[in-house]
N, C-alpha and C positions, 0 to 999 in steps of 0.2 A: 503544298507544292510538289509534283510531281516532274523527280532525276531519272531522267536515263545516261547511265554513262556508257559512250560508245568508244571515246575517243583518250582515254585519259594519260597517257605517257607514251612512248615513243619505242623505247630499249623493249626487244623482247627478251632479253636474257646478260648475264652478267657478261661485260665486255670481256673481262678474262677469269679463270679460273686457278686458284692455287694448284700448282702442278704437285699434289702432292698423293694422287691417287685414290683421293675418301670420298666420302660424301654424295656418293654417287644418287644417293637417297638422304632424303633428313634423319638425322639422327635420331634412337629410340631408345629409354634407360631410365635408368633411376639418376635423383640426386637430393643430398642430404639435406641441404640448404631448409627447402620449406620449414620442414616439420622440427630438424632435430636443430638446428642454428650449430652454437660453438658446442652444443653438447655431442657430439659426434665421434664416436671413437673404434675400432678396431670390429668391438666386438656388433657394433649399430650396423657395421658396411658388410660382414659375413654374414650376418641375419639376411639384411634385404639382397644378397646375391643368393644365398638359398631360398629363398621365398620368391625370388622372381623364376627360380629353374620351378618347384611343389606347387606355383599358380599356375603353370603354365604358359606366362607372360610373357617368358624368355623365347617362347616356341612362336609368337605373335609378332618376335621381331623387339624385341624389348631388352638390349644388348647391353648396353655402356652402365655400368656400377660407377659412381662418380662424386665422391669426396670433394664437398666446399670450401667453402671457408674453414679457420681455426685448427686446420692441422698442424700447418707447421711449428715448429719450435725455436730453432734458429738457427745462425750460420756459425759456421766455424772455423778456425784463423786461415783459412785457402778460403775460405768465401763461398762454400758448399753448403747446403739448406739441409737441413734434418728434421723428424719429425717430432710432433711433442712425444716426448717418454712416455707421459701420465696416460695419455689416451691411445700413444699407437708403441706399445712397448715390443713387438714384434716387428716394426720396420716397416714402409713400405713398400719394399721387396717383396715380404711374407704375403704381406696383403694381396699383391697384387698378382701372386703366385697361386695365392687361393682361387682368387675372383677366376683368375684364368684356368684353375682347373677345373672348375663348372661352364666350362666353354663360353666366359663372358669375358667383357673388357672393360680393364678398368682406366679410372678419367680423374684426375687432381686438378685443382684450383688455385691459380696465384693470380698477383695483380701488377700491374705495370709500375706504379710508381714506389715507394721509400717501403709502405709497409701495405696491409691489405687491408678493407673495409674494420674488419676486427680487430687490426693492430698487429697484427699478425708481419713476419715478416713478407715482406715487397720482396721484388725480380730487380724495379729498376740496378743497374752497373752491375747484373748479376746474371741475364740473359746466356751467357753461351752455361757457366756451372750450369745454371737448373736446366737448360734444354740436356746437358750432356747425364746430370742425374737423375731426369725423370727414364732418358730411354735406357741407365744402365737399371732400374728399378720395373722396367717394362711396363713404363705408362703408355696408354692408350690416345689418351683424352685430356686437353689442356684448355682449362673456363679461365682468362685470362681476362681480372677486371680493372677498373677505371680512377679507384681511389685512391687519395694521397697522392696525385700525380703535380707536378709542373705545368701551370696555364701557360707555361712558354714552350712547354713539350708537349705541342697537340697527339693525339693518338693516332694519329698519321705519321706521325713520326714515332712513336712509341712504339709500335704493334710489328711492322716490319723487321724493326732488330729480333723481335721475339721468334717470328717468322722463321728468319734466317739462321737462327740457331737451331732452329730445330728441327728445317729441313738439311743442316748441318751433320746431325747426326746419322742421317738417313735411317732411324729411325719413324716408321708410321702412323703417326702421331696428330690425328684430327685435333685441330685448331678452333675455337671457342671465342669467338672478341666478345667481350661485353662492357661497353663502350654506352652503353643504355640509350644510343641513338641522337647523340649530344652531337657529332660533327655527320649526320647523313650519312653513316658507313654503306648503307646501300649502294650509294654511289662512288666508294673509293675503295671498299674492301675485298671484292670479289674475287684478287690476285692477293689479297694476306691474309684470310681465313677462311676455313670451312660453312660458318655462320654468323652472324652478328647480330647481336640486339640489337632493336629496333626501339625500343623505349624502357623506361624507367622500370622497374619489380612491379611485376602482380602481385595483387593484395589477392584475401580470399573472401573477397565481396565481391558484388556486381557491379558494384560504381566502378570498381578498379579495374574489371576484366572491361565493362566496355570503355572507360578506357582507351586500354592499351587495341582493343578491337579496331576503335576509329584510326587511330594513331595509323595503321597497317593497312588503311582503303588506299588504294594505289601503288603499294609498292610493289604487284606482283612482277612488273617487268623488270626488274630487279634479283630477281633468285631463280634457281635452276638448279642442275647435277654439278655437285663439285662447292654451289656455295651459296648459303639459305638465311632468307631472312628468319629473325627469331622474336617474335614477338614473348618471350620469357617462357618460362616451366609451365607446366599442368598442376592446379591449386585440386584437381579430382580430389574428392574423400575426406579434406578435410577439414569439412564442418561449418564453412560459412557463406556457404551458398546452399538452394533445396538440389534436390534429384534431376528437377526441369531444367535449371540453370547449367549445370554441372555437363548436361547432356548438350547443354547450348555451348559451352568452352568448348567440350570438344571436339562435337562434329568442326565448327568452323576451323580451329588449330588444327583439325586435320585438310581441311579445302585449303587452308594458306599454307600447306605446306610445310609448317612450325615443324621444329624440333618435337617430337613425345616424350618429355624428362617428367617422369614420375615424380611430384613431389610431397609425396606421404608419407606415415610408419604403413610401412607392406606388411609388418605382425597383425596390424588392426583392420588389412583388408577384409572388405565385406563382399556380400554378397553383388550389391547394389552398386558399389565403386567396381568392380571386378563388372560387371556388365558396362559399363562406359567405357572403361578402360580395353578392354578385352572383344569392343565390336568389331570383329575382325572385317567386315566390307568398309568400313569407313578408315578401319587402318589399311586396308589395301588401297585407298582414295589417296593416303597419304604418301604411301609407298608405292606408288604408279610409276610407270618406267617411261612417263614422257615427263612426268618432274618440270612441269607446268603449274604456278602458283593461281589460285582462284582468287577472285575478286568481288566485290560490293558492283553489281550490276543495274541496280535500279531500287528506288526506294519512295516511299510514299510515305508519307505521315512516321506512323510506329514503324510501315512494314517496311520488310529488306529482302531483298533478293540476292542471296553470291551465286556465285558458279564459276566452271571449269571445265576446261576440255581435259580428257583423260586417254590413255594410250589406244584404246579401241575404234575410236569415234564418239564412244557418247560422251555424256557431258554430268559432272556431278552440280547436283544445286542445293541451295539452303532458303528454305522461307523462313526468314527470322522474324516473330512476335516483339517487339523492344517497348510494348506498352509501358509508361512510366510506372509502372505496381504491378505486385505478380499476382493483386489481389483484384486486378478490372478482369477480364475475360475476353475470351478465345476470339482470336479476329480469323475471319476466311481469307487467303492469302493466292492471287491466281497469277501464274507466270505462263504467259505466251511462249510457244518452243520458239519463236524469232528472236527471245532476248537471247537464246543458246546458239544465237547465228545460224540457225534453219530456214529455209521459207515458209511461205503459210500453209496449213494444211497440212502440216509433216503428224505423221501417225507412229505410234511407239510404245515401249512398254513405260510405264513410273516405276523403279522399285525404290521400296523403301530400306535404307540402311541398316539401321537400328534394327527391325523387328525383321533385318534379312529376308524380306517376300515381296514377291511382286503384288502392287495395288490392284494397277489393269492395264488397260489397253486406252492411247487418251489420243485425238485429234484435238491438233491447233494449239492446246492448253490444257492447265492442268490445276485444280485449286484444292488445298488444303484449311482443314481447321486446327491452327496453330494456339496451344497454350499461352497463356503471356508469360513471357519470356524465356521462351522455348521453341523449338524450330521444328521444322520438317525436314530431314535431312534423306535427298533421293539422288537417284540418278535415272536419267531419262535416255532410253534406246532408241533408236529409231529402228524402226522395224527393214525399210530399206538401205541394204548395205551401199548402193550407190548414193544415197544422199550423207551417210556417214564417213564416204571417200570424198565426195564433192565438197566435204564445209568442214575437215577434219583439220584445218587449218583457223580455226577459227581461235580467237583468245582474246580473254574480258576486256583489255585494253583496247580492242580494235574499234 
């Protein structure tokens, strides 16, 4: 059966914005969680902020150093949070002293209710302390999650206190909900955080990425500058997905606009993960200054077509393969420039992202031989700048 989606939501953009001055683009960076869990300590976070400045990464826009879960340790009798001794014997301060003297910023994790995923101590009745201790430690970045909470205290009422405290300090201080997409935050959070998850963890398989993939058809009219859906981390590099797949995460995470939170050991980057990660025209996709989320445009059987208006006029797109085995083969994949809200006949350049070079020159359409389960990730010009004025208003939900 053959979808065209033309019409699918309403909102072009988040009704209000956290007045808190960030976010102006999705956020870019590392974080601990994937690879290292509770084993995370002091010396794992000054590794991958030097290794993100010696790759290069950090020059690509790959800012935020961001500690997950199991740091903390506990609180003490004024009701102030500390770190564990054992793994950060230097303080948070120190830490965050370093991060910042390699011209990056750094991002801690708490959670809303009694204690955290790990046990770890919770924020709940402790909101204004930690906002006022993270900005005296010059936190950056605050991943603020969902467990051990109160089913009488929805996260709609939870997240706001947290908010407030920490626009409290006037400290600047991007805001992180991870809420895993249990009450619709797309639709209430856009005035309490920066970003919000949109569903449950990504796994580092394919079943898991797509997923949280579908979970995310439709929400573009939902995120914008100032506050971005987050379909979870970047599972790149490590190891259970092939090279094809991996490149399938993240051109699309880059078209939706997702957050780019590294979540690997960067000591074990490779060459191979370092080309995904490091395509700088698909992270410029992501980091577009019209900050316009792409969408699931049309799909047939296996194939899928997203796309996206970008600050220029043209439009990025994605032929996605989703054949059930990455062991059937290569399907021909062709998108009409009308699905990019052109008319017929519109002539232009294809380039492709990934290999950075233009294809050709294409009238009407344009088809690709697509991997199984792997994409063709382009952007399509139009050669005349009056039809790139005249439809430069176009967007996947329309």
């Amino acid at each position: 059966m053959q979808v065209l989606f033309t019409s699918v939501l309403l909102l072009a953009s988040p009704i209000l914005a956290l007045d808190n001055g960030l976010a102006r683009k999705p956020q870019m960076g590392w974080n601990s969680w994937n690879w290292f869990y509770c084993s995370v300590n002091e010396s794992v976070v000054m590794k991958a902020a030097d290794i993100l400045i010696s790759s290069g990464l950090a020059d690509l826009g790959y800012h935020y150093v961001n500690v997950d879960d199991c740091w903390a340790g506990y609180r003490d009798g004024a009701g102030f949070i500390h770190p564990d001794p054992s793994s950060f014997p230097a303080g948070m301060k120190a830490l965050a002293d370093y991060v910042h003297s390699k011209g990056l910023k750094f991002g801690l994790y708490s959670d809303s209710g009694n204690e955290t995923c790990a046990g770890r101590p919770g924020t709940r009745y402790h909101e204004k302390e930690d906002a006022i201790t993270y900005a005296r430690w010059g936190v950056d970045y605050l991943k603020f999650d969902n467990c051990n909470a109160l089913k009488s205290e929805p996260p709609k009422f939870r997240y706001p206190i947290m908010r407030d405290a920490l626009l409290a300090t006037g400290a600047p201080i991007f805001f992180s909900l991870c809420e895993w997409g249990v009450q619709q935050p797309w639709l209430w959070a856009s005035d309490v955080g920066n970003s919000w998850r949109t569903d449950m963890d990504i796994g580092d398989d394919w079943n898991s990425f797509i997923r949280v993939l579908d979970d995310n058809i439709g929400l573009s009219p939902y995120s914008g500058p100032g506050g971005w859906n987050d379909p979870d981390m970047l599972q790149v590099g490590n190891g259970g997905m092939s090279y094809t797949e991996y490149q399938s995460h993240f051109a699309l995470w880059c078209l939706l606009k997702a957050p780019l939170l590294i979540g690997n050991d960067l000591a074990a980057l490779d060459n191979w993960t370092m080309a995904i990660l490091g395509a700088e025209e698909l992270i410029a996709v992501n980091q577009d200054d019209l900050g316009v989320q792409g969408d699931m445009i049309w799909q047939f059987g296996v194939q899928q077509i997203w796309a996206g208006p970008l600050a220029d006029g043209s439009r990025v797109f994605i032929l996605f393969n989703r054949v059930t085995s990455a062991s059937f083969y290569n399907i021909n994949i062709t998108m009409n420039f009308t699905m990019l809200g052109f008319p017929e006949d519109t002539t232009g350049t294809i380039r492709d992202l990934y290999a950075e070079e233009d294809v050709g020159i294409f009238t009407d359409s344009f088809t690709a031989s697509v991997l199984p389960h792997g994409v063709f990730a382009g952007r399509f010009i139009p050669a005349d700048d009056d039809v790139k004025e005249k439809y430069y208003n176009w967007r996947p939900w329309f």
